[in-house]
C-alpha positions in Angstrom: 23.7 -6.3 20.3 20.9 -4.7 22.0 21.1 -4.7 25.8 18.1 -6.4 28.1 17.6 -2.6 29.3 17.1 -1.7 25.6 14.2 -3.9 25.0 12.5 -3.2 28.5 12.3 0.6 26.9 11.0 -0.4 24.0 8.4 -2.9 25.8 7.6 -0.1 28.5 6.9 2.4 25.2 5.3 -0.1 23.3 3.0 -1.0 26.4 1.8 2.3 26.5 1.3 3.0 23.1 3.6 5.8 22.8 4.5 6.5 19.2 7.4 8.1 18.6 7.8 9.4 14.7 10.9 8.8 14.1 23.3 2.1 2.5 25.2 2.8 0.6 25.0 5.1 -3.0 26.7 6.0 -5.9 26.1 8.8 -8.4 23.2 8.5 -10.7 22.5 10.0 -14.0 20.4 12.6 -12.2 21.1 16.5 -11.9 19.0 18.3 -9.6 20.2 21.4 -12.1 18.4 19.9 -14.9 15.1 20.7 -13.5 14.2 23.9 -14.3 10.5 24.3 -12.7 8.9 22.7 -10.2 8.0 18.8 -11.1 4.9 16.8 -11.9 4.1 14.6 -9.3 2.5 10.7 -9.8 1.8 8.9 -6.5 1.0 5.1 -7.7 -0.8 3.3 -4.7 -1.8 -0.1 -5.2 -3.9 -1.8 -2.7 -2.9 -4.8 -0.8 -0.1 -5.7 -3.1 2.1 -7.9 -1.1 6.3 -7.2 -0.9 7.2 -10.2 -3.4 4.1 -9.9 -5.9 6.5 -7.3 -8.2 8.9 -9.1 -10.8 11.2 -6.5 -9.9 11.0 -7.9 -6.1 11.1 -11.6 -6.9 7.7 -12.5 -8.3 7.0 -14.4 -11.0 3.8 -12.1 -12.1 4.5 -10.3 -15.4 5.1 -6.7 -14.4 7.3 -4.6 -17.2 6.2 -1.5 -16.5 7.4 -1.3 -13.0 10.0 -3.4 -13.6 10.9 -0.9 -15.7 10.4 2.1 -13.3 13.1 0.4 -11.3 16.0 0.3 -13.3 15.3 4.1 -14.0 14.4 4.7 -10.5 15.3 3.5 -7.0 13.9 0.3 -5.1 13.2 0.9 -1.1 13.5 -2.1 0.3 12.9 -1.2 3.8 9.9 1.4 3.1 6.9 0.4 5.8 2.9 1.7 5.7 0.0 1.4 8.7 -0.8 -2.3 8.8 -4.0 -1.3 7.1 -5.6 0.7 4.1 -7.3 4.0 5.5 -4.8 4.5 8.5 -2.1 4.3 5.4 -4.0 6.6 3.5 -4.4 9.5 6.3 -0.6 9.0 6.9 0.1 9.6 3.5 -2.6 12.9 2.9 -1.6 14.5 6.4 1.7 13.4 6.6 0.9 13.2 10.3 0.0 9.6 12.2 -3.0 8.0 11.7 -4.1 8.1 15.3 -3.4 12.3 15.1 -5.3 12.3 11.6 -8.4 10.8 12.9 -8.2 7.0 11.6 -6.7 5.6 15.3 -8.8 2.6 14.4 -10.3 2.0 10.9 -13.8 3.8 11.0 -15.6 0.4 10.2 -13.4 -1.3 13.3 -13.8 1.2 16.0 -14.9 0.3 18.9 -18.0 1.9 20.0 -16.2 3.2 23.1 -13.7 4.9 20.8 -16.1 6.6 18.2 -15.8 10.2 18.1 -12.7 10.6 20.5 -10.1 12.7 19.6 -8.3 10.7 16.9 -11.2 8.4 16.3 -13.5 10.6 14.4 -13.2 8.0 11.3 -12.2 10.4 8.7 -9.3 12.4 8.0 -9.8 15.2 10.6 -9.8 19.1 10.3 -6.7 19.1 12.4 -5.0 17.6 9.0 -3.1 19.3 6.3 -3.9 17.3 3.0 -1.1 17.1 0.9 -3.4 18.4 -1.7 -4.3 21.4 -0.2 -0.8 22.3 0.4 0.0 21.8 -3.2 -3.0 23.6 -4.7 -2.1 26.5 -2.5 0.7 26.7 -4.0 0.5 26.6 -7.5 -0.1 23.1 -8.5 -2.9 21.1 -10.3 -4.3 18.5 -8.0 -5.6 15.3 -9.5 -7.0 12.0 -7.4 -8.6 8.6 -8.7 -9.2 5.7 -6.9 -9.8 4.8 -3.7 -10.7 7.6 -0.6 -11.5 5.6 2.4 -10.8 8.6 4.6 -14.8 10.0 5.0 -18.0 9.6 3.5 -19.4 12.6 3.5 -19.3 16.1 1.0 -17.6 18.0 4.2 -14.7 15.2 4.3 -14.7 14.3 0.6 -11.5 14.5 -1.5 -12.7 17.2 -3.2 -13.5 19.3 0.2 -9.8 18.4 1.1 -7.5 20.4 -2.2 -8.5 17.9 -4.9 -8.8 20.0 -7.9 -10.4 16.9 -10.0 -11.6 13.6 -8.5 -13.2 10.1 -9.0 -13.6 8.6 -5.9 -14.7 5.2 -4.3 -15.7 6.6 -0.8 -15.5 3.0 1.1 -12.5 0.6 1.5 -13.7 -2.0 -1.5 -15.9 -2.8 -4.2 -16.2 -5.3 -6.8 -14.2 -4.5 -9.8 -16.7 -4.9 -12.8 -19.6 -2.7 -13.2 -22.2 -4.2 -10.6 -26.3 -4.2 -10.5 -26.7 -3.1 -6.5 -30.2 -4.8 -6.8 -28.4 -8.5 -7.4 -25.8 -8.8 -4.9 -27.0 -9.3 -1.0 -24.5 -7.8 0.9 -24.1 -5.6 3.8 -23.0 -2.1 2.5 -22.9 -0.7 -1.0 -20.2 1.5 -2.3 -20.3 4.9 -3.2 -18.5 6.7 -6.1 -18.1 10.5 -6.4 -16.8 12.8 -8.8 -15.8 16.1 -7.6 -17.9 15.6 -4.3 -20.8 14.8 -6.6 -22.4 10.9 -5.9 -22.0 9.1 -9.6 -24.7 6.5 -9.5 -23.0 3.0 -10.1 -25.9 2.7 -13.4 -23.4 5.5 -14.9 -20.6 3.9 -14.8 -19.6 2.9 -18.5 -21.1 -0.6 -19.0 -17.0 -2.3 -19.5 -16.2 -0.5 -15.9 -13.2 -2.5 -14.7 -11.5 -0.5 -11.4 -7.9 -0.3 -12.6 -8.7 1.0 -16.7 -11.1 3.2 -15.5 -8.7 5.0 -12.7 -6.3 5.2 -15.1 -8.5 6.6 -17.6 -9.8 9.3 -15.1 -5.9 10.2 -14.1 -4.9 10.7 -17.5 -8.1 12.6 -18.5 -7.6 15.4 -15.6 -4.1 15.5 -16.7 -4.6 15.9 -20.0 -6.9 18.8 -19.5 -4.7 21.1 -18.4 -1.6 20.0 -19.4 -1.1 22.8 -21.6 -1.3 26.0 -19.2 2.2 25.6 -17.7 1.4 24.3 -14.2 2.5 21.9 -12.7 0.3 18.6 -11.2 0.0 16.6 -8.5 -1.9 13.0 -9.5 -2.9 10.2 -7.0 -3.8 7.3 -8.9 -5.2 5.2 -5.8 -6.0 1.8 -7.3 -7.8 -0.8 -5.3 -6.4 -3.7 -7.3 -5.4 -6.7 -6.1 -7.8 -5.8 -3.2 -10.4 -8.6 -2.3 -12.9 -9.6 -4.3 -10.8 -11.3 -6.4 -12.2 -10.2 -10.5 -10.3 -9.8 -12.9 -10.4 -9.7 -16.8 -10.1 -13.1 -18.2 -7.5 -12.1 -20.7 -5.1 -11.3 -18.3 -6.4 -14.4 -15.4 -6.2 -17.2 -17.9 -2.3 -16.2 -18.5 -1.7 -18.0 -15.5 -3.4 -21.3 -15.7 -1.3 -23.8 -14.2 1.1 -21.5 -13.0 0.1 -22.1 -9.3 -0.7 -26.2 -9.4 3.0 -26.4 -7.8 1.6 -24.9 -4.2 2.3 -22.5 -1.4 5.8 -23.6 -0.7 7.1 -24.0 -4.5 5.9 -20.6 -5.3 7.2 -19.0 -1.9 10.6 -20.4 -2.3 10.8 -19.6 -6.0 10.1 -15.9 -4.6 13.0 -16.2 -1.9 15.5 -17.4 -4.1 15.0 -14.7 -6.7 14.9 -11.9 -4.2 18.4 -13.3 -3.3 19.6 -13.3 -6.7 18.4 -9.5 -7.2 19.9 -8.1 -4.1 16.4 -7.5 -2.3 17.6 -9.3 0.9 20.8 -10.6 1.6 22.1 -13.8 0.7 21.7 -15.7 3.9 18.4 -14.0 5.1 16.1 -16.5 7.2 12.5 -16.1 5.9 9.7 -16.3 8.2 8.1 -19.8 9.0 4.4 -20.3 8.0 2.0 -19.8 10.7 0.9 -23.2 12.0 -2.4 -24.5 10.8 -4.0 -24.5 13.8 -3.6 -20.7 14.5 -4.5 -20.0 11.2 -7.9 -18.5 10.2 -8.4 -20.2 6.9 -10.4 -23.0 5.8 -7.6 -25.5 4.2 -3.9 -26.4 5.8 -1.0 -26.5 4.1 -0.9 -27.7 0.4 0.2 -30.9 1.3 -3.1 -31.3 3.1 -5.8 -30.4 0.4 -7.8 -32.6 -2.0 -7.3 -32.2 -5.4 -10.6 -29.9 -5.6 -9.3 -27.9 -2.7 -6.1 -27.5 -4.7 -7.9 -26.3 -7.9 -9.5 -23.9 -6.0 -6.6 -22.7 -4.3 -4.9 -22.0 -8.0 -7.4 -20.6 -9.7 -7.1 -17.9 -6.7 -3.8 -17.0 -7.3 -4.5 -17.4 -11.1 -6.8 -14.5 -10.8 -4.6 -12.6 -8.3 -2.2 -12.7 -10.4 -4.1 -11.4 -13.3 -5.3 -8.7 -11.0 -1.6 -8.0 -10.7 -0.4 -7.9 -14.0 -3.6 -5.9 -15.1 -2.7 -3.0 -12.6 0.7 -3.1 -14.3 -0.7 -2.4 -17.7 -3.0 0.3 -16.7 0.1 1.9 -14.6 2.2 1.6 -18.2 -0.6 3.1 -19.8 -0.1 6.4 -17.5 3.3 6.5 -18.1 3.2 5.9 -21.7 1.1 9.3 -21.8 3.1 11.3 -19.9 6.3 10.2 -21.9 3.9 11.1 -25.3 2.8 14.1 -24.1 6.7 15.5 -22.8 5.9 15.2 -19.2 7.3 12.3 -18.2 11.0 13.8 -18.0 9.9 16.2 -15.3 7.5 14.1 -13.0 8.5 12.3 -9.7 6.8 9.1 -9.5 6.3 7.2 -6.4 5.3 3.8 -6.6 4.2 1.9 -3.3 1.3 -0.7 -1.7 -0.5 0.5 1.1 -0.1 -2.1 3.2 0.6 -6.0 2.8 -1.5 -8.8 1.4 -4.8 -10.0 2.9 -4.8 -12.9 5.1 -7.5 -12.7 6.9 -11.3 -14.1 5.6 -13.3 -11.0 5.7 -16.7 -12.6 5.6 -18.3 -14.7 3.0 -20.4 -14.1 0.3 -21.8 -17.0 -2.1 -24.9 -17.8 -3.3 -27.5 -16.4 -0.8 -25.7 -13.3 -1.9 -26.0 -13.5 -5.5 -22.6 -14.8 -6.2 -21.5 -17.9 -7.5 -17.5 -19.0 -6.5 -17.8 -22.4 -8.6 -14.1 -23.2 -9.9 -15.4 -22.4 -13.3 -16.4 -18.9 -12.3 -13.7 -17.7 -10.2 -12.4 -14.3 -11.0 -15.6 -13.3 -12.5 -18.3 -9.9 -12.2 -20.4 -12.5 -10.3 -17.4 -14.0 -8.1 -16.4 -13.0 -4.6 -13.4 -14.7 -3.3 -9.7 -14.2 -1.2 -6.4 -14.8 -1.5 -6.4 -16.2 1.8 -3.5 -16.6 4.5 -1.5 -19.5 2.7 -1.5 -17.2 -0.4 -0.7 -13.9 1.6 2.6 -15.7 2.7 3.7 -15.9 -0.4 2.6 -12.3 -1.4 4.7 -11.4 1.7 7.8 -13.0 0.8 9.7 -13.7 3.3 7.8 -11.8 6.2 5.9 -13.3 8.8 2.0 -13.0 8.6 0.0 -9.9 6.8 -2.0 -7.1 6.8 -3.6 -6.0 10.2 -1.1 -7.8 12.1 1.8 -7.2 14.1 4.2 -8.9 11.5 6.6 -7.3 9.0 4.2 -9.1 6.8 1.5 -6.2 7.1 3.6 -3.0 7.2 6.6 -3.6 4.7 5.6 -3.2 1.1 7.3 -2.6 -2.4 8.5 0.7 -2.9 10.0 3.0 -6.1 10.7 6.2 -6.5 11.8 7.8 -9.9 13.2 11.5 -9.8 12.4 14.2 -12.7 15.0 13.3 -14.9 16.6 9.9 -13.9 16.8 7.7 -16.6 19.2 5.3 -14.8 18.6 3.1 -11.5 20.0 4.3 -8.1 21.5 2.1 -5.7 18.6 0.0 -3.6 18.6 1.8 -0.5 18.1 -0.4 2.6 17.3 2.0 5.6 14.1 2.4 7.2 11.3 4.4 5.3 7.9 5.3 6.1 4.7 6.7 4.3 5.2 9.7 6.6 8.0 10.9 4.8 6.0 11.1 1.6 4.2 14.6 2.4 7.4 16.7 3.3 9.1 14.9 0.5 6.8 15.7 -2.2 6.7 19.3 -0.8 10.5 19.9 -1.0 10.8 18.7 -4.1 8.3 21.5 -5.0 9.9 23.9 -2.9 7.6 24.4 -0.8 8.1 24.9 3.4 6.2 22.2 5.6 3.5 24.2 7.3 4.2 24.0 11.3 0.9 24.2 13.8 -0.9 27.0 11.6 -2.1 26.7 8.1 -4.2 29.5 7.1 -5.5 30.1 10.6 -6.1 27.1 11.9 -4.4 24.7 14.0 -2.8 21.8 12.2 -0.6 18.4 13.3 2.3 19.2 12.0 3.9 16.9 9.5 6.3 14.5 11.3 7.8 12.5 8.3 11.5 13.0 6.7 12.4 14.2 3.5 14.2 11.6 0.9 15.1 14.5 -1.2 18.9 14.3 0.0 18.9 10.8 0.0 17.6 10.3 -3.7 20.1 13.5 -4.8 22.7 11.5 -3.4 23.5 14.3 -0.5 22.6 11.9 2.1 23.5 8.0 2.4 20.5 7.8 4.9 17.0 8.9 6.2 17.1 8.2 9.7 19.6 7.7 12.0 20.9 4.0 12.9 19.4 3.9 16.3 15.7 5.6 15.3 13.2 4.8 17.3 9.2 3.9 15.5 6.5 2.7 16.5 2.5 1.8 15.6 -0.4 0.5 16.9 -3.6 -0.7 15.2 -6.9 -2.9 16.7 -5.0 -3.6 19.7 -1.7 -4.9 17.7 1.3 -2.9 18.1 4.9 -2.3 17.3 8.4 -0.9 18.3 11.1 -0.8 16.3 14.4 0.6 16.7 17.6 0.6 14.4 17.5 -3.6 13.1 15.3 -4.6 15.9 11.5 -5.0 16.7 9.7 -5.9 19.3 5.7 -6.6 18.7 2.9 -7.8 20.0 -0.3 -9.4 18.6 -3.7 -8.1 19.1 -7.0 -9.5 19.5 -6.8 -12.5 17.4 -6.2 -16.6 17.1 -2.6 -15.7 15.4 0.5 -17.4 17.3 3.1 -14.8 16.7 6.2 -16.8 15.9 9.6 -15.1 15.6 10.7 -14.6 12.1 14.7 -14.7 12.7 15.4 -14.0 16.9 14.0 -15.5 20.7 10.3 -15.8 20.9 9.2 -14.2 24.7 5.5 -15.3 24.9 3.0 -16.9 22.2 1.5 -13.1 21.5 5.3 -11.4 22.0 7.6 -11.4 19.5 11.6 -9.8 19.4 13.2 -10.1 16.2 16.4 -8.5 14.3 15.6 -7.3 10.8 18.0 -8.0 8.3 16.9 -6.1 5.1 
């Protein structure tokens, strides 16, 4: 038990917004011997995939590739993101935090008192290693497609930062199908890029849908070099399930009816399967549903909704779910190369979210905007809707609230890794994990030093993340120590946690943090003992 002294440190650090960077195993089938050069690296990052979407983490969406990629890899139960998309994203290029990398705020949130500071600049800042420099420098072929969301500009492009090859969306979303700029009204259009080079959105093949054609692109730069002996690094940077909700019809019209049952049905479904797999334990208290009055949604509970409210509500998490299970194929697709073309044995894949599901109601766009969200049209090219909170609890299964929050809800997402090699799964490993740890990670495994303060003249953040490499060989049984000490902040919301225990408080917002298994201390501060 934590002492009352114990938590005023962690308030007083979490007060001032210091951050502070911070099990069990058995042998596996893998060798470290066996791999004879350095290995191929995959880094699979879906985008606001919520912790119990996976069927491999209790969902009921039909995922059998990475279901599959678990029982040869290893599930992180405990692995935790930014509580948001681009701070994630700079965390995971620079291997440094977001508020060093330049992304202390999201560059479309920043206050304008903030803009341009040190740490604000809105894009991933010169004073950041990219992973994909690193790598490039060093032998490797560099690969990216997907979403950037880390500068908009040729200077701060993925290609100006070690990407060898690159399709790009610049911004944080677009629609998913092929759009005509001139028939939507809304406030910003994206941008695509390949190899720093704006793609106009007419170019894009006329059956454009986000998740084939990212895969597409990732196997395509693969493929063209995959004879000349190097080795690659490939970030296939989906923005699926990310709001708007589109997806094929094929794959959304699986799962009609699937969702009539409700919030709750689904959510304790989800709970009692994550039981029965071993993802939490046994006699884990879930978090309790925000109440509906703090919530920012439309519609209450289930319980509460018409039948046409209901409709809608399922035909959301229909299309979701198609969303979902289309990202799934397109990731099988990848794999299914690399295991045709011999690469597959000696390729690390990473498999992660970059933050939990959506919650909030990011604006609305209907028919003055060219869009039409009738039941019927739902998950359409010429649809623009949202999960919504209700929905994000269950996608967050069993955490309390969702992205851009305080909560578990927005920072701990599904996580596997798969070594070069491994063709049987590891023991789940239940310690604390971070994105952080992905950079010096990725660069042990390739042999390769972490660069400290100086890279190539210049003055860098150096990397503060941990290597899993032990831990995955089996050397190590942990990561961190017990009593580690992390912390984050994010539009005013902001975190400590240390060993099992966290203390948090809610930003600028109508949420009521409620505890999710501890002693609330105010309606906006939360303590709360982890259990995973």
């Amino acid at each position: 038990m934590k002492t009352k002294q114990h938590f005023k440190f962690l308030f007083a650090t979490l007060i001032s917004t210091q951050l502070v960077a911070c099990n069990d195993s058995k042998d596996q089938q893998t060798n470290a011997a066996e791999i004879t050069k350095a290995p191929n690296v995959l880094f699979i990052m879906a985008d606001d995939l919520g912790y119990s979407d996976l069927g491999a983490f209790g969902g009921e969406i039909h995922t059998p590739n990475l279901d599959a990629l678990a029982t040869q890899g290893r599930i992180f139960t405990d692995y935790h993101t930014a509580p948001t998309c681009s701070p994630t994203r700079s965390q995971l290029i620079s291997g440094t935090d977001h508020h060093l990398a330049g992304i202390g705020a999201m560059a479309e949130l920043t206050p304008d008192n903030f803009k341009g500071q040190l740490g604000y600049e809105g894009y991933l800042n010169n004073r950041s290693l990219s992973i994909a420099e690193v790598l490039k420098d060093n032998g490797y072929h560099t690969y990216m497609a997907g979403k950037w969301h880390l500068g908009l500009t040729a200077e701060t492009n993925a290609a100006a930062r070690g990407f060898e090859r690159s399709f790009t969306l610049l911004q944080g979303l677009d629609l998913h199908f092929k759009q005509n700029p001139s028939q939507y009204n809304r406030a910003a259009q994206a941008t695509y890029t390949e190899d720093g080079k704006v793609i106009p959105i007419s170019d894009l093949p006329d059956d454009f849908y986000s998740s084939n054609y990212y895969a597409d692109k990732i196997i395509h730069y693969i493929d063209s070099n995959r004879n000349d002996g190097k080795p690659f690094f490939a970030y296939a940077a989906f923005t699926a399930p990310h709001w708007p909700l589109q997806a094929p019809a094929e794959y959304s019209d699986r799962y009609k009816g699937k969702y009539d049952a409700g919030y709750d049905v689904i959510r304790n479904a989800r709970l009692e399967r994550q039981k029965q797999l071993g993802i939490i334990p046994a006699d884990f208290k879930a978090a309790n549903p925000v109440t509906t009055a703090s919530a920012p949604q439309q519609y209450g509970h289930w319980n509460e909704l018409t039948a046409d409210q209901k409709a809608i509500e399922a035909r959301k998490m229909e299309v979701y779910a198609g969303m979902v299970e289309n990202l799934d194929a397109n990731i099988g697709r990848i794999i299914s190369y690399l295991k045709a073309n011999k690469l597959y044995d000696n390729t690390l894949i990473f498999f992660v979210s970059d933050n939990g599901a959506e919650g909030f109601i990011r604006g609305q766009y209907g028919a003055s905007q060219g869009f039409d969200n009738s039941l019927k049209n739902i998950g359409t090219s010429s649809s623009y809707q949202f999960i919504g909170p209700r929905w994000a609890e269950v996608s967050e299964t069993p955490f309390h609230l969702w992205k851009d929050t305080a909560g578990e809800g927005a920072t701990s997402v599904p996580a596997i890794v798969k070594l070069p090699n491994q063709s049987q799964s590891a023991p789940t490993y239940r310690g604390f994990a971070s994105v952080l740890d992905v950079f010096p990670t990725v660069l042990q495994f390739a042999g390769i030093t972490v660069p400290e303060k100086q890279y190539n003249g210049r003055e860098i953040n150096t990397p503060s993340g941990v290597s899993w490499k032990n831990l995955l060989e089996n050397k190590n049984s942990s990561i961190r120590a017990e009593d580690f000490i992390f912390a984050d902040e994010l539009h005013a919301s902001k975190y400590v946690k240390s060993g099992e225990w966290k203390i948090a408080h809610q930003g600028k917002s109508n949420l009521q943090m409620e505890p999710n298994n501890g002693n609330c201390i105010t309606s906006r501060m939360i303590v709360e003992k982890q259990q995973i």
